[in-house]
N, C-alpha and C positions, 0 to 999 in steps of 0.2 A: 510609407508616405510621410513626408516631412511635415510639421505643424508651422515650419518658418517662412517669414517672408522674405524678401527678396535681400531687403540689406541685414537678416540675422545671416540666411545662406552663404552672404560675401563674407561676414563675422564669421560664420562656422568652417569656412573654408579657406582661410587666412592662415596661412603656413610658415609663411618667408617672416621671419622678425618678429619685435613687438607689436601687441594690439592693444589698443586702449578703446574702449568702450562707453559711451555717455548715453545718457538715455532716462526718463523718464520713470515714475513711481509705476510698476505696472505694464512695462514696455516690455517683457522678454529678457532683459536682461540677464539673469541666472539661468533659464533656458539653454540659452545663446552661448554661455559661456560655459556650459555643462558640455552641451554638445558639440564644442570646437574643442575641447579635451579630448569626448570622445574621438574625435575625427583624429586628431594628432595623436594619439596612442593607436589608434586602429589602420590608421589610412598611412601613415607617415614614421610611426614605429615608435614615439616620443617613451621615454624611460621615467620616472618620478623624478628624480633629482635636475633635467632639462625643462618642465615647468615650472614657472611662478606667477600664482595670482596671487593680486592683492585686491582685497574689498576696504569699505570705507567702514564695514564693523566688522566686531567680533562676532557677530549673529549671522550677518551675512556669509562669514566665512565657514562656521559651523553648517549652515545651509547649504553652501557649495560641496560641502565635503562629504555630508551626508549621500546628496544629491548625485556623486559622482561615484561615492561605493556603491550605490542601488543600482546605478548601469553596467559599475565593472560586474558585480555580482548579477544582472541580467544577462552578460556577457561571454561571464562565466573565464574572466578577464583573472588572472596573476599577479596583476599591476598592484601593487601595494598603495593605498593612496595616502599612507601615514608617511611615507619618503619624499611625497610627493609639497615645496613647500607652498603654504596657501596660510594668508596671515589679512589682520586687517592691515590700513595704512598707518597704524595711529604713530610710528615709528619713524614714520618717513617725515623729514622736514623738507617744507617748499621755497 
């Protein structure tokens, strides 16, 4: 059973292209974007090196990453998630 609501599910199930993500302190956010990884590695075949997320820290990203070995290792997943790149944005100019 899924713990998401309606528009994490659309986020989780978002395949075709980039996603970008807004949302509040507290809203799901890393959730959400855990398990639309999952969903693209498992549902859609995704490889480490065809993902990129980017968070707005270094904490956040640690988090995510954490968060995404604990599922492939629930999963019992091969997916290497060190190939995989996942960075803050602090690099990116606007």
């Amino acid at each position: 059973m899924s713990l998401a609501n309606p528009s994490q599910e659309i986020a989780i199930h978002h395949h075709k292209g980039p996603l970008l993500i807004i949302a509040g302190p507290g809203s799901g956010k890393t959730y959400t974007l855990v398990e639309r990884i999952m969903n693209l590695i498992r549902v859609h075949g995704a490889k480490p090196e065809q993902l990129l997320v980017v968070t707005f820290t270094e904490k956040a990203a640690q988090e995510l990453k954490t968060r995404i070995a604990n599922r492939l290792l629930e999963l019992g997943s091969d997916f290497n998630v060190d190939e995989m790149y996942l960075t803050d944005g602090s690099h990116i100019k606007r």
